[in-house]
N, C-alpha and C positions, 0 to 999 in steps of 0.2 A: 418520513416513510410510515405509510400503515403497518397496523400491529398486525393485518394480518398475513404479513410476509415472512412472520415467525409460526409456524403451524405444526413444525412437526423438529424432534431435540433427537439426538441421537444415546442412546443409553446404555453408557461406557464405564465399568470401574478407573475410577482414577487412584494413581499411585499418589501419596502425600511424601512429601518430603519429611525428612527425621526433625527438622525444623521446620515451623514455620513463623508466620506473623513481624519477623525483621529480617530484611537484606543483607547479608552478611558482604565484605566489601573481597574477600576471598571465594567467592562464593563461585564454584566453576560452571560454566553455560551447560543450560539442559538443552534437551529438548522439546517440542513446545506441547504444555501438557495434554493429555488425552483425555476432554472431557465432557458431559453433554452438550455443555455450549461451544464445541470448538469452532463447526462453521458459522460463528459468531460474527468470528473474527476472518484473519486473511486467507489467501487461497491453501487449495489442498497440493501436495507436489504432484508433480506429473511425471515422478521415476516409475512405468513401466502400467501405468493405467492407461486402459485402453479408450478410443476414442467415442463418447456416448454424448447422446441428445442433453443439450442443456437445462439444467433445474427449471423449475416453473416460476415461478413469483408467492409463491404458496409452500416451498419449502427450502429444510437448510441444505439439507447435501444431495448432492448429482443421482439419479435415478440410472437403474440400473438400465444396460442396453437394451433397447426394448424393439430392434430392426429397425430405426427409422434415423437410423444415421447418415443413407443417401438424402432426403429429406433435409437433414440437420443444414449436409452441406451446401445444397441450394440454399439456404437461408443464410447461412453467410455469406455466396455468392452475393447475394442481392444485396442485406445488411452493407457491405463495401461500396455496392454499388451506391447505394443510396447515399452513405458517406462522404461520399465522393461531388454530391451535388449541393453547390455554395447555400449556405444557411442552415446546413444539418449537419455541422461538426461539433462535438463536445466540450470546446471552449468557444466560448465569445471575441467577439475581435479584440484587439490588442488594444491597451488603453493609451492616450498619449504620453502616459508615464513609465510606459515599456516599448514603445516604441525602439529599435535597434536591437531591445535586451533578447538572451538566448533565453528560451522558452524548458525549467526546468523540472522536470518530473519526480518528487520525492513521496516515497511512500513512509507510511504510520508506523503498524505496529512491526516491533524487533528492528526498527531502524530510528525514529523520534522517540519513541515510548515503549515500557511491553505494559500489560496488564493481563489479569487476572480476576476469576471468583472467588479464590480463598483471602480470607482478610490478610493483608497486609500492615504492621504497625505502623509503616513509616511512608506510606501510599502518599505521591503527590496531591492525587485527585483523586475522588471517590464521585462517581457518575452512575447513576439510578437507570436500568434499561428494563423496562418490559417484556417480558418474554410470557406467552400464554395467559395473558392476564395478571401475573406476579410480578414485583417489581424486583430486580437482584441486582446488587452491588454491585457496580465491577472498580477494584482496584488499581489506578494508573501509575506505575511509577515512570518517570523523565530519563532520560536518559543525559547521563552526566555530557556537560556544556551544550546542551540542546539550546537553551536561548538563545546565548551567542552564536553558534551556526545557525539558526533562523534568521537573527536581527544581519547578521553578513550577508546570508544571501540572498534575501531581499531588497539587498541593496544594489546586490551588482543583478540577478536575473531576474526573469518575470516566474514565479512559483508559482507551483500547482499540487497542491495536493492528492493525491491518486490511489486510493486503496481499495484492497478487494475486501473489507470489512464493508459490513451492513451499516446506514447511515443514523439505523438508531442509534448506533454505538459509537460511530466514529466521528458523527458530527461535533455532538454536545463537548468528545474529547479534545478536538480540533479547537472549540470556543476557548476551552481553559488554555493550549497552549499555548493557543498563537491569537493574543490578546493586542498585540501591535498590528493586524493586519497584511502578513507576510504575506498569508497566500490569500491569491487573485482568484480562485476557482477550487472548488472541492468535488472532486470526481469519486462515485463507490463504487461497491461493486456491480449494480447494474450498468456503469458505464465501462464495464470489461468483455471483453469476449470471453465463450467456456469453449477450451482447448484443449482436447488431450486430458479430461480430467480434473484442468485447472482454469482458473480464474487470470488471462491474459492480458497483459494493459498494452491495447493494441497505439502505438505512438499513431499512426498514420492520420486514425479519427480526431486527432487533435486538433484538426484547422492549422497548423504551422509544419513550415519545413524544415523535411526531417534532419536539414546537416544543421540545425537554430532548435536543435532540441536534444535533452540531454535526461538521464534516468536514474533516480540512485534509489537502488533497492536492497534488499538483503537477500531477496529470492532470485536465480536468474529461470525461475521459470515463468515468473513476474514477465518478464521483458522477449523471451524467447524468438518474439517476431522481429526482434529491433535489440539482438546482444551488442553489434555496435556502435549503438547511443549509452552504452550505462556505463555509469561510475559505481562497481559494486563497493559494496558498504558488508561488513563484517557483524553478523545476527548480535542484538543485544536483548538482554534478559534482567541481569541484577546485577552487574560490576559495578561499583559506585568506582572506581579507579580507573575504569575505560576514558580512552580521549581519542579514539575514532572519530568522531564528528572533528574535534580540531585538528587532527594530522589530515582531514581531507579540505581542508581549506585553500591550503598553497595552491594545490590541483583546478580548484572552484575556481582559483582567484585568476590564473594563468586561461582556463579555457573561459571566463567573461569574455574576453575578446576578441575571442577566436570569429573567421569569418566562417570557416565549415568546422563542425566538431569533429566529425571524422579524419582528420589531416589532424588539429592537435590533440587529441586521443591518443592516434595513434604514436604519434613523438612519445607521450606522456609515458606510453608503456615501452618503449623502446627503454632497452637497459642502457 
């Protein structure tokens, strides 16, 4: 992605924490920080913002209402429409190494990884992003047993990576994590809908059907078009003691072979 889809930072004081520079393994979940680079990274929530014309290619956050929201929504009209005719869906066809497998939707950050501007000591990765000409840090930390939940479920589904982070940032991160080749396909944020606010991963545009497709996210407003495809996943920051990723495994492992996800979902959540 060109640099110059970075153009304009939002300039916000940020709080520091009483520590920094090591991940403490008690360390209780924040919130995610507030700070010039935030629409860096993934989408903004959508508690209670109202519906506005989608950012331009030219900047980081949503523009304010400007009347041309009837507008906006002809253009998603059509956008669907067009989606909808064979050869213009967001993934490529199915390889013959996925063939049968359920088509699964995992997002990045606070659910693979979180990352950060302030130095971190114990940072997995450190990855150089450009922003206005400058180059800044950004600090990755892994989230504990992340390879192993990669390397499983790549095994049993066809993966797809899906984030509403910019692909300067999330690509290069994706290279260091997933160095076995898990995921088939890296979706960012220009391949979301702006909804409400927010930065939507519409399942529909995927080229695959929707009971062969499944979503795990941290955000449910990620998914909001399609809340009953997801496997929610519990926001990660800096527990080095979390095993989230391995308690959803069993779950992974039982809907691989489901023939519609919606029928064992719903078993799954049945008490």
């Amino acid at each position: 992605m060109e640099s110059s889809i970075i153009t304009q930072v939002q300039k916000e004081d940020t709080q520091l924490p009483s520590k920094t520079g090591q991940v403490s393994k008690s360390s209780p979940k924040k919130p995610r920080s507030r700070n010039i680079f935030k629409a860096l990274f993934c989408c903004l929530r959508a508690q209670d913002v109202p519906q506005s014309p989608p950012p331009s290619q030219d900047t980081l956050l949503p523009p304010e209402d400007n009347g041309t929201i009837a507008k906006y929504d002809l253009l998603q009209t059509l956008r669907y429409q067009y989606h909808q005719i064979p050869g213009t869906c967001l993934l490529p066809e199915v390889t013959p190494q996925d063939q049968g497998k359920i088509c699964v939707v995992i997002d990045l950050d606070e659910t693979l990884v979180h990352s950060s501007f302030k130095p971190i000591s114990n940072a997995d990765f450190i990855v150089p992003v450009e922003i206005e000409g400058t180059t800044h840090q950004v600090y990755v930390l892994k989230r504990p047993h992340v390879d192993e939940f990669l390397q499983r479920m790549g095994e049993m589904f066809e993966c797809v990576l899906f984030t509403a982070s910019l692909a300067k940032y999330a690509d290069p991160v994706t290279d260091l994590l997933d160095q076995c080749g898990v995921f088939r396909a890296r979706l960012f944020r220009e391949s979301c809908v702006f909804h409400q606010g927010c930065y939507v991963k519409d399942l529909s545009r995927l080229g695959r059907d929707l009971n062969r497709i499944l979503i795990l996210d941290n955000s449910p407003a990620s998914y909001i078009f399609h809340p009953e495809n997801a496997v929610p996943v519990v926001s990660w920051f800096d527990d080095l003691e979390d095993t989230e990723l391995l308690n959803l495994l069993p779950a992974f492992e039982e809907l691989s072979d489901a023939d519609d996800v919606y029928a064992k979902l719903k078993q799954l959540r049945e008490p």
